[in-house]
C-alpha positions in Angstrom: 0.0 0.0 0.0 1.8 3.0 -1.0 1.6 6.0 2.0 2.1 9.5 2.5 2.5 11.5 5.6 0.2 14.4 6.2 3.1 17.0 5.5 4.4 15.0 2.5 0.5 15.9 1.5 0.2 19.3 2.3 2.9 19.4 0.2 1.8 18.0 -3.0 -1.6 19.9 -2.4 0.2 22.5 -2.1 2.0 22.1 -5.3 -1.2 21.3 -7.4 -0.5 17.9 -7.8 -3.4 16.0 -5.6 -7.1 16.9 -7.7 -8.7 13.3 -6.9 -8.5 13.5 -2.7 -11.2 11.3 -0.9 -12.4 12.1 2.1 -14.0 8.9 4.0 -14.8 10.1 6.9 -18.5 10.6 8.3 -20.4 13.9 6.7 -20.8 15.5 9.5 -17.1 16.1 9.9 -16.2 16.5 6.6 -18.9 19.5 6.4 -16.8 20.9 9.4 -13.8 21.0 7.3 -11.9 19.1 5.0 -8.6 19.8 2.8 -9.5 22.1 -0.2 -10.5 20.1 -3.3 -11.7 16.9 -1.4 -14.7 15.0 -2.2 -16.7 13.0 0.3 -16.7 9.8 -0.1 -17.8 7.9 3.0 -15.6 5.1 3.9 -19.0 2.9 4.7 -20.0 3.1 0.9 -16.9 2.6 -0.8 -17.5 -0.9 -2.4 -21.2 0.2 -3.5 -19.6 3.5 -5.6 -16.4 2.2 -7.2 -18.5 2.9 -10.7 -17.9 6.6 -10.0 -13.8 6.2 -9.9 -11.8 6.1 -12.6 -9.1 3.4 -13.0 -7.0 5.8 -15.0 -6.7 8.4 -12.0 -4.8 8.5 -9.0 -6.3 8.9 -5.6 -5.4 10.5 -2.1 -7.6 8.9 0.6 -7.4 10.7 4.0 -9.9 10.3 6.9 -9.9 11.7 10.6 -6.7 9.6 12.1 -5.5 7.3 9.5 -7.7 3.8 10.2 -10.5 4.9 8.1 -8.1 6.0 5.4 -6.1 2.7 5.1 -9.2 0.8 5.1 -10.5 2.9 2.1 -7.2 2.5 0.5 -6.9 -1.1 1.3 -10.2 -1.6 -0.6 -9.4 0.7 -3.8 -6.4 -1.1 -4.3 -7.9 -4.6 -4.1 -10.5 -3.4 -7.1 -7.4 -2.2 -9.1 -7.1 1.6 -8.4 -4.0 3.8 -8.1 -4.6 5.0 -4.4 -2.6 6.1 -1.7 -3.2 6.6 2.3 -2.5 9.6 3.9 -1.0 9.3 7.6 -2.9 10.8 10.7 -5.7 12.6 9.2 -7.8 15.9 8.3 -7.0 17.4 12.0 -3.3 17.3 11.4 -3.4 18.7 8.2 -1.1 22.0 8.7 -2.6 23.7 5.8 -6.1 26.0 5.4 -9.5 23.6 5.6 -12.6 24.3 3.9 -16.2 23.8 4.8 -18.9 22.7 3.0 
């Protein structure tokens, strides 16, 4: 399973690079705030919504402390997608959140 750490992903949001971020946690906290350009995508309905992926795209999956996000990533990768977990979660990110 291929890993980043939160700051290693700040970094590469920073730099433009990360467009296809999921965000698995519950929508209640991802309406409080989540990393700019992340969509929710709860980790509970993963397997039902792998038709709205795209096999040709690489994805960030983050959550609120890591667990969620490893699962999620675990999951993608078993159906054949590029993804990639990112350590801790949305309240370590250093950078600016938004909110929904």
């Amino acid at each position: 399973m291929k890993q980043v750490t939160v700051e290693e992903f700040h970094q590469i949001v920073q730099d433009g690079q990360a467009p296809n971020i999921l965000d698995v946690r519950p929508k209640e906290l991802y309406d409080k705030g989540h990393v700019p350009g992340a969509v929710h995508f709860p980790l509970s309905e993963i397997e039902d919504n792998l038709d709205k992926l795209d096999k040709d795209k690489a994805y960030y999956v983050i959550c609120h402390d890591g667990k969620g996000s490893k699962q999620g990533t675990k999951i993608l990768d078993q159906h054949g997608f590029d993804a990639t977990n990112v350590e801790k979660g949305v309240p370590d990110y250093p950078g600016e959140l938004e909110t929904a």
